[in-house]
C-alpha positions as CSV (number, residue, x, y, z in Angstrom):
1,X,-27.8,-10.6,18.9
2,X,-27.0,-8.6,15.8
3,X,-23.6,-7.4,14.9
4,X,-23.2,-3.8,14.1
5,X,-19.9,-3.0,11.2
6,X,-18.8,0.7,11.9
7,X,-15.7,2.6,10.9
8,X,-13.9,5.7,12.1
9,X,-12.7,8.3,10.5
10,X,-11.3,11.3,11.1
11,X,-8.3,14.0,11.1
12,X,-5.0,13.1,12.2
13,X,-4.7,14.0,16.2
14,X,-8.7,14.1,16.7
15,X,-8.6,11.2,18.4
16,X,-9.2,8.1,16.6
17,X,-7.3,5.8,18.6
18,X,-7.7,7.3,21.6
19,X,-11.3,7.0,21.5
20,X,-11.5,3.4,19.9
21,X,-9.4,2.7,22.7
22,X,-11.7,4.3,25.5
23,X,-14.7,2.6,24.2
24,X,-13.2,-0.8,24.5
25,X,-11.8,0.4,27.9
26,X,-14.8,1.9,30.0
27,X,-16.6,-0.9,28.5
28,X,-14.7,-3.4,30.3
29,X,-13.7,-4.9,26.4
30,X,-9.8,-5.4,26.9
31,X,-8.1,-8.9,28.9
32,X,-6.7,-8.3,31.9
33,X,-3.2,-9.7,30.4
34,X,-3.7,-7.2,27.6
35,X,-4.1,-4.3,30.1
36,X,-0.9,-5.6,31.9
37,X,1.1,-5.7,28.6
38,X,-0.4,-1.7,27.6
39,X,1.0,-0.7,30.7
40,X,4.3,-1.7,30.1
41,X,4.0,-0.1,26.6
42,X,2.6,3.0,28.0
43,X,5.5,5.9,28.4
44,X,3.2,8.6,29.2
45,X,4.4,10.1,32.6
46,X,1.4,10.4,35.2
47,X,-0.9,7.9,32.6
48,X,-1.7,4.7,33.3
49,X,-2.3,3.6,30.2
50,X,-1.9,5.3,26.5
51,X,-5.6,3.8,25.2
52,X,-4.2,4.6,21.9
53,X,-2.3,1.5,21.8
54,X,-5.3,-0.4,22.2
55,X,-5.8,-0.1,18.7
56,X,-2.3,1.1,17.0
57,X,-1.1,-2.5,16.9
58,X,0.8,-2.1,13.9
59,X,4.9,-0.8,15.2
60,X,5.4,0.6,12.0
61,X,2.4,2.8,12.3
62,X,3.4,3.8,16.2
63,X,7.0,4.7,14.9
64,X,6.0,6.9,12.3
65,X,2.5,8.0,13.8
66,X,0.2,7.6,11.1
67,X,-2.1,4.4,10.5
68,X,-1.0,3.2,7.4
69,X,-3.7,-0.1,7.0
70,X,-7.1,-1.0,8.9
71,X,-7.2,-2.3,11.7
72,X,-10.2,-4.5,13.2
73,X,-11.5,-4.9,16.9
74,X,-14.1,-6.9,18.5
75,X,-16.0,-6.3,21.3
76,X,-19.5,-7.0,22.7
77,X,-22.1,-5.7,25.0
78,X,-25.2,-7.7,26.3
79,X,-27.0,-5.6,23.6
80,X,-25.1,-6.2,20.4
81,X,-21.7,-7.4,18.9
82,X,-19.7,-5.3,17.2
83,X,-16.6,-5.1,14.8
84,X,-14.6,-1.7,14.7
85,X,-12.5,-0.9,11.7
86,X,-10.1,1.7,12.4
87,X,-8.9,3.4,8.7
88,X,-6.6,6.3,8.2
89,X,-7.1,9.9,7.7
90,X,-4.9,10.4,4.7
91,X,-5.9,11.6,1.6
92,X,-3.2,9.0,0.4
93,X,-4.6,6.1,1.9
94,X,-8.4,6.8,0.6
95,X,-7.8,2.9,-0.5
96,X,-7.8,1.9,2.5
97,X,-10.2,3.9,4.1
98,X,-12.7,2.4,1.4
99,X,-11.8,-1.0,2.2
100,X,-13.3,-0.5,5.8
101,X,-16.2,1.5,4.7
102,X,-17.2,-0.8,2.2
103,X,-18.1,-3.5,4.7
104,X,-19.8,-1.1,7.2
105,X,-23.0,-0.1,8.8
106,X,-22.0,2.9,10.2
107,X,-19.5,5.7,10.9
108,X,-18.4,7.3,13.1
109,X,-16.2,10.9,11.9
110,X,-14.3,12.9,14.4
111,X,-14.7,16.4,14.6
112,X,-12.0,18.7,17.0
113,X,-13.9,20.7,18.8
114,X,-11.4,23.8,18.6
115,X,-11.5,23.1,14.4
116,X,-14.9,22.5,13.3
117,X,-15.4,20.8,10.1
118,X,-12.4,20.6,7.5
119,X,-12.1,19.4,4.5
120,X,-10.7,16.2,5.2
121,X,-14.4,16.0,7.5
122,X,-16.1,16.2,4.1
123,X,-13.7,14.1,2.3
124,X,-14.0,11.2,5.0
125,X,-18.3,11.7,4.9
126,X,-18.2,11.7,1.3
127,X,-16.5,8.3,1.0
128,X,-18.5,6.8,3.7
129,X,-21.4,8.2,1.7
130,X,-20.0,6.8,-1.6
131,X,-20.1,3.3,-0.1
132,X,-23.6,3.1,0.7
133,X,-23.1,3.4,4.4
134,X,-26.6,4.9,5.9
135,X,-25.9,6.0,9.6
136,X,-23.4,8.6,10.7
137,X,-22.5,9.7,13.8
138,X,-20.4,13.4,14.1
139,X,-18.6,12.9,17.4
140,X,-17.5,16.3,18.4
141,X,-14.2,15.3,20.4
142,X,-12.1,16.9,23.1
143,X,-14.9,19.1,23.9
144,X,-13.3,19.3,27.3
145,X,-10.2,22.0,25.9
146,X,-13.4,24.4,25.2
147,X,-14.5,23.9,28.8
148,X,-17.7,21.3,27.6
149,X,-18.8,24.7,25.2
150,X,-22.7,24.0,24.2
151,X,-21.9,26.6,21.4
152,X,-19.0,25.4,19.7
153,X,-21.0,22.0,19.8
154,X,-23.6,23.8,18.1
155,X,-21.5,25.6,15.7
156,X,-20.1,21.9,14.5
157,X,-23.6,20.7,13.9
158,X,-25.0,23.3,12.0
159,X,-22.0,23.3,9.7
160,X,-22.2,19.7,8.8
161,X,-26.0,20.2,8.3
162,X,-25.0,22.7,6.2
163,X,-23.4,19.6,3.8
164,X,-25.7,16.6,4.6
165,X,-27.7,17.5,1.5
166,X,-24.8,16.9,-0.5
167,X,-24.6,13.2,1.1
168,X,-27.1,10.0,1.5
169,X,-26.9,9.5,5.0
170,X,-30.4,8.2,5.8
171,X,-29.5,9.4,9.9
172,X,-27.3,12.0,11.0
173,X,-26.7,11.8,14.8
174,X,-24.0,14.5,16.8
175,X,-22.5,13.7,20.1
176,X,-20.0,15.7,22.4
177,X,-17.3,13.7,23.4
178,X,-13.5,13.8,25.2
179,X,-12.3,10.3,24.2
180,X,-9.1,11.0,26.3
181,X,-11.3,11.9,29.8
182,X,-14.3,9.7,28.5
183,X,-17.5,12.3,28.2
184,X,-20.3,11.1,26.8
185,X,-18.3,7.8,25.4
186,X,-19.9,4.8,27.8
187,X,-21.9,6.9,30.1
188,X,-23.5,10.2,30.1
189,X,-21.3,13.1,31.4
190,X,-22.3,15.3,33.5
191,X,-20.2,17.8,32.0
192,X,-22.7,18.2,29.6
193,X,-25.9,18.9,31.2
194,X,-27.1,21.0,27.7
195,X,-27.0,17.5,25.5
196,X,-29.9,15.5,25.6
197,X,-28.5,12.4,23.5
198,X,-27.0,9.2,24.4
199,X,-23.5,8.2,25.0
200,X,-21.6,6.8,22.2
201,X,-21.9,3.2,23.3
202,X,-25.7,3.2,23.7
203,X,-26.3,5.3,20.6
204,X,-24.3,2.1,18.8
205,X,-26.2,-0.9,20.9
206,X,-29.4,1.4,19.8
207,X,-28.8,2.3,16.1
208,X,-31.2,0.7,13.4
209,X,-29.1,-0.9,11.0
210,X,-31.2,-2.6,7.6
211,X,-30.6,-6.2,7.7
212,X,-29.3,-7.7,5.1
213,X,-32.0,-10.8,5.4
214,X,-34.8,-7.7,4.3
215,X,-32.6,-7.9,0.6
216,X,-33.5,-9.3,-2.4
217,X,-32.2,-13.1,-1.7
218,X,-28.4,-13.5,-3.6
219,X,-26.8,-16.8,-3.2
220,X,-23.7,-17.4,-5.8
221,X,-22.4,-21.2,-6.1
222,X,-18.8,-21.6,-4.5
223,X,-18.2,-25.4,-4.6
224,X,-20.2,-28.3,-6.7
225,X,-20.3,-30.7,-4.1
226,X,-20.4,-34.4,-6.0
227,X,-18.9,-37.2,-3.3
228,X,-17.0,-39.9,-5.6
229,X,-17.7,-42.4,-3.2
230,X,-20.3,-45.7,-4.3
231,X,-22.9,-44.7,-1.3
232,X,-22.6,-41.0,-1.7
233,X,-23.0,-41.4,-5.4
234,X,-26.3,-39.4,-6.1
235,X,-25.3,-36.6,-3.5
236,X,-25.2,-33.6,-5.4
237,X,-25.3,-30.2,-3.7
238,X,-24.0,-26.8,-4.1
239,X,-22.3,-24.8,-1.5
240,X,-21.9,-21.3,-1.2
241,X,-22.7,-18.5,1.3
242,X,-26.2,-16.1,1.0
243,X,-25.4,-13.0,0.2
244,X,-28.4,-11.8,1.3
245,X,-32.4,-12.4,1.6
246,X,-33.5,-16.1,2.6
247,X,-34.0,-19.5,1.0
248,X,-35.7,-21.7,2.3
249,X,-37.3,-25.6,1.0
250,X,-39.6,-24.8,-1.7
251,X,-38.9,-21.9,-3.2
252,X,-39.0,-21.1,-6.9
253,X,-36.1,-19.9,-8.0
254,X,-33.9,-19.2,-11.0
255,X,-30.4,-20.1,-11.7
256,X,-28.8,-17.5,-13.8
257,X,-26.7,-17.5,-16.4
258,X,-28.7,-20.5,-17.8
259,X,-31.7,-19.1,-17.1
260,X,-33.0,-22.7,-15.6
261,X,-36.1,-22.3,-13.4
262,X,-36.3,-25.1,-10.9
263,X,-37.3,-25.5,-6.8
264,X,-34.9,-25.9,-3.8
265,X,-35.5,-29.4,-2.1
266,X,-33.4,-29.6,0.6
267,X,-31.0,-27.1,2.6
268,X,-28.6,-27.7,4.6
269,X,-26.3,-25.8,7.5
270,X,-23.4,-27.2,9.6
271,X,-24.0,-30.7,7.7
272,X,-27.9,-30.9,9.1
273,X,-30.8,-30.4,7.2
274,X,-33.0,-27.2,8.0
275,X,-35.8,-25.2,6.3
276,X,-34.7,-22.0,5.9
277,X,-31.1,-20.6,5.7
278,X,-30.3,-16.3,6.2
279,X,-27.9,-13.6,5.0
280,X,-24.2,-14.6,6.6
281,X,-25.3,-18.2,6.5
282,X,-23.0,-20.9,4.3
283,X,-24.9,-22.9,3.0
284,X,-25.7,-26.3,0.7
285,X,-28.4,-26.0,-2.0
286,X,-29.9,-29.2,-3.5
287,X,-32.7,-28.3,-6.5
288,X,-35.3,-30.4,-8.4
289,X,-34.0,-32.2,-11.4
290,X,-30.4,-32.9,-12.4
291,X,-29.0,-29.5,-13.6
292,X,-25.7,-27.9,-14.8
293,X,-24.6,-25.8,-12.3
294,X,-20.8,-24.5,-11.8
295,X,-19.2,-22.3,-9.9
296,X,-20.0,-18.7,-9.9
297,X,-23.4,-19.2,-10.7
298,X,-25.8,-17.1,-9.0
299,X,-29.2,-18.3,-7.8
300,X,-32.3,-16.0,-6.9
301,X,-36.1,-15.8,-6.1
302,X,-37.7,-16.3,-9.7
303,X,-39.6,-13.0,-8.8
304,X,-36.6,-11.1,-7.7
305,X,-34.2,-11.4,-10.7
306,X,-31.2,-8.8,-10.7
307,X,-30.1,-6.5,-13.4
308,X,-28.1,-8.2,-16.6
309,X,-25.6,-6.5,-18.7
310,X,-22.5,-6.8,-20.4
311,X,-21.8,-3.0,-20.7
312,X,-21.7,-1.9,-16.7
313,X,-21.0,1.8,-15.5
314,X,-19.9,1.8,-12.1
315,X,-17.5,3.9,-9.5
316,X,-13.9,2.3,-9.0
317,X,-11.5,3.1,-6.6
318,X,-8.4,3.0,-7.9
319,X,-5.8,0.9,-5.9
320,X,-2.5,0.5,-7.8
321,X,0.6,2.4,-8.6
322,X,0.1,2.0,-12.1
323,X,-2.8,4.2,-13.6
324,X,-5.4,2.3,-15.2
325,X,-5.8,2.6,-19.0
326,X,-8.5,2.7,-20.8
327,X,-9.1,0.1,-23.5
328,X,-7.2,-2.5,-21.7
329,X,-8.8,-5.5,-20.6
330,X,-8.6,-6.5,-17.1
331,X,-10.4,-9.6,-15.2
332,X,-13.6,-9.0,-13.0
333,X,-14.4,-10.8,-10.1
334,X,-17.8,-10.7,-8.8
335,X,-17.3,-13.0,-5.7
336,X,-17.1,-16.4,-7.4
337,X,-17.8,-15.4,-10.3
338,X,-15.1,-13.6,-13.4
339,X,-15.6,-11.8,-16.4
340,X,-12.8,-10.4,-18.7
341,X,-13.5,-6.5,-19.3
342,X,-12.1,-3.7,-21.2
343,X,-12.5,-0.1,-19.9
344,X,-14.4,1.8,-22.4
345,X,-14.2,5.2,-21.0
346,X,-13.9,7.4,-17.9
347,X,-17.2,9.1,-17.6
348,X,-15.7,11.9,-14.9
349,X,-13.0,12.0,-12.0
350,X,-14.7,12.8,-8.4
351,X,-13.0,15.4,-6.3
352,X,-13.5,14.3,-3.2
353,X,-12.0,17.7,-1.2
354,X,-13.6,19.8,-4.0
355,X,-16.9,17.9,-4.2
356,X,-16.9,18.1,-7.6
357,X,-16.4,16.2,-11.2
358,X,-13.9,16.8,-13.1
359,X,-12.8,15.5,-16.7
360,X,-9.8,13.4,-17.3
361,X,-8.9,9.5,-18.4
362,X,-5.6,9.5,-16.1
363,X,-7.0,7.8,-13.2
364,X,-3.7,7.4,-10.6
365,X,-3.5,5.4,-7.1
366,X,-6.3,6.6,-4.5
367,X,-8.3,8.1,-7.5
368,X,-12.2,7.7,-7.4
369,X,-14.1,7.8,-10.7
370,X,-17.2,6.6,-12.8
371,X,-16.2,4.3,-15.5
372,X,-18.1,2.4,-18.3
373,X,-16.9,-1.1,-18.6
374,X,-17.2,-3.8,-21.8
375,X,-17.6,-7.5,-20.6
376,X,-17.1,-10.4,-22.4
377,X,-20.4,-11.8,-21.3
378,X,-23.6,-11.1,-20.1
379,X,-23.4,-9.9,-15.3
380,X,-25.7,-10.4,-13.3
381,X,-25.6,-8.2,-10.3
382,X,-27.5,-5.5,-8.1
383,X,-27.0,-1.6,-8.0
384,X,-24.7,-1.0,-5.0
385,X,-26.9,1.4,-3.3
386,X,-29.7,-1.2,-3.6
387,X,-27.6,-4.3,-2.3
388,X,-23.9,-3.6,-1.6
389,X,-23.3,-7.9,-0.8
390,X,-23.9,-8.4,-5.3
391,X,-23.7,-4.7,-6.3
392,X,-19.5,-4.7,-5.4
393,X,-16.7,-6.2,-7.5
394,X,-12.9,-6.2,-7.6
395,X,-10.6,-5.5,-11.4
396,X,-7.4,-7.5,-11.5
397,X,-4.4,-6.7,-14.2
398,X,-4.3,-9.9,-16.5
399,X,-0.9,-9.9,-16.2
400,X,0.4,-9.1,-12.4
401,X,-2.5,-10.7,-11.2
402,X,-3.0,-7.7,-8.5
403,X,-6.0,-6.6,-7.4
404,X,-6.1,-2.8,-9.4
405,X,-9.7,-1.3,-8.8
406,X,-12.5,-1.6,-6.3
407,X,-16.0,-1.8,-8.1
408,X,-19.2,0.0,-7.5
409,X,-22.1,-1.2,-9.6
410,X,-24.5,1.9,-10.5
């Protein structure tokens, strides 16, 4: 059963929680002692439950009404697993937003049916875009205060096909929905006898989703394992997760930066030997030959090497209060692996409401932009578009230590 990542996005007030919240509901996704607990929480008069608490978990957020971090939720159907991230609609929390999307498969953007698209529609598809997500579905909510109106459903969808050239969705799908009455969310409604689609919740168990195994193979070295004990003495392994693509006993591959070309002799999974090893697997390595290996170092197919540079453009997401500067250096971290770098240049500033570049080195909290980066020594990585699991990276300030940019290899 595969897992399918998807995040939601949308206005504030279309509906974000409250549909979260029915799918997990109708779907028969919440514990009994949970659904007890809502109740009590629930002060609507003449509701049983508010299913927007099912996901505002945070009080902080319920007090002030607005989401201020991402929340996750789990559920599963016979047909698939799935993990929901729920990130807010403000412009000023386009950090955050990013964070969700950048793990995702999928999302899903709210439209109000009585608003159509807004720019905060096209701001929230054009980050979803920017992070390589493929699949989007337009859910067209509280189509139920237009009395279920096929036209105004129409109306929506020929709007946002009016901007899907400007994106990299590989699939576009549109859905009317009420999350608060629960149209079209788990089963079809019959309220909508003019839309020949799927509910949500089979459109997401249904949804073809490029596996991560069908990558390039990535597998960077998280622990040396050498045992210091006298019967464990020639154990030598290296530990790690895969990335993406397959290993499996045999295989030629290359272990980068060295440059060493050697064969995998044993793999192992949960402390037992196996054959072959997948994307999301952790994993122990054991190669031909005795070989200096450390941490960070990234091992690949000989015949599937990745790109090498030490002068990287890529798109960053700006995450701290204090503007980045250009000519500074800061410390990379490519999973296990970091680089010092210094910030060349900005390239251009992205307007995500405008949909436009603009010119400009003062790149502030929430910011997006293409930057050209110096490092210290030779990365080896993918383009994020081609494989987001080595194509992504994170900046940290040398001297707070906080996590300053999110990285987007081009």
């Amino acid at each position: 059963m595969n897992t399918l990542r998807f995040i939601t996005a949308g206005n504030v007030d279309d509906g974000k929680s409250t549909l979260i919240g029915r799918l997990l509901y109708d779907s028969d996704s919440i514990h009994t002692d949970q659904l007890g607990v809502l109740q009590k929480q629930t002060k609507q008069e003449g509701v049983d439950i508010d299913l927007s608490l099912i996901t505002d978990g945070l009080r902080a957020e319920r007090e002030q009404g607005i989401t201020i971090d991402v929340a996750y939720k789990y559920f599963s159907t016979k047909n698939r697993k799935f993990i929901i991230a729920d990130a807010p609609g403000h412009e000023q929390y386009t950090r955050n937003m990013i964070t969700g999307a950048s793990n995702s498969d999928l999302i899903i953007i709210l439209v109000d049916a009585r608003k159509g698209i807004t720019e905060q529609t096209k701001r929230h598809a054009s980050v979803g875009s920017l992070m390589g997500i493929k699949k989007a579905i337009i859910a067209v909510n509280k189509i139920d205060l237009l009395n279920y109106s096929e036209e105004a459903f129409n109306h929506i969808q020929t709007d946002f096909e009016g901007i899907k050239n400007e994106l990299n969705y590989d699939e576009v799908i549109y859905i009317p929905v009420s999350a608060l009455v629960g149209d079209n969310i788990v089963r079809k409604s019959e309220n909508t006898p003019w839309y020949n689609g799927k509910a949500l919740l089979e459109t997401l168990e249904t949804v073809e989703i490029k596996s991560t195994q069908e990558l390039e193979s990535r597998f960077q070295v998280q622990w040396v394992i050498r045992p210091k004990d006298e019967a464990n003495h020639d154990y030598r392994g290296y530990a790690g997760p895969v990335l993406s693509g397959s290993y499996q006993v045999g295989d030629k591959v290359t272990v980068l930066p060295a440059r060493i070309e050697t064969t995998i002799v044993k793999v192992e999974r949960n402390q037992h030997e196996v054959n072959q090893v997948i994307a999301g697997d952790n994993v122990v390595l054991h190669f031909d030959g005795n070989i200096d290996i450390s941490r960070g170092d990234t091992v690949v197919l000989s015949h599937q090497l990745p790109l090498e540079s030490n002068q990287i453009t890529t798109w960053i997401s700006w995450l701290d209060n204090a503007s980045l500067q250009v000519g500074k250096t800061y410390l990379l971290q490519h999973r296990f692996k970091n680089v010092r770098v210094k910030v060349q240049e900005v390239n251009r500033k992205w307007n995500i409401n405008q949909w436009q570049f603009t010119e400009g080195d003062s790149i502030q909290l929430n910011d997006i932009a293409q930057v050209t980066l110096k490092t210290n020594q030779p990365l080896f990585y993918d383009a994020f578009d081609k494989n987001s699991k080595s194509g992504n990276a994170v900046l940290i300030d040398e001297t707070s230590y906080n996590t300053v940019g999110a990285l987007m290899f081009l």
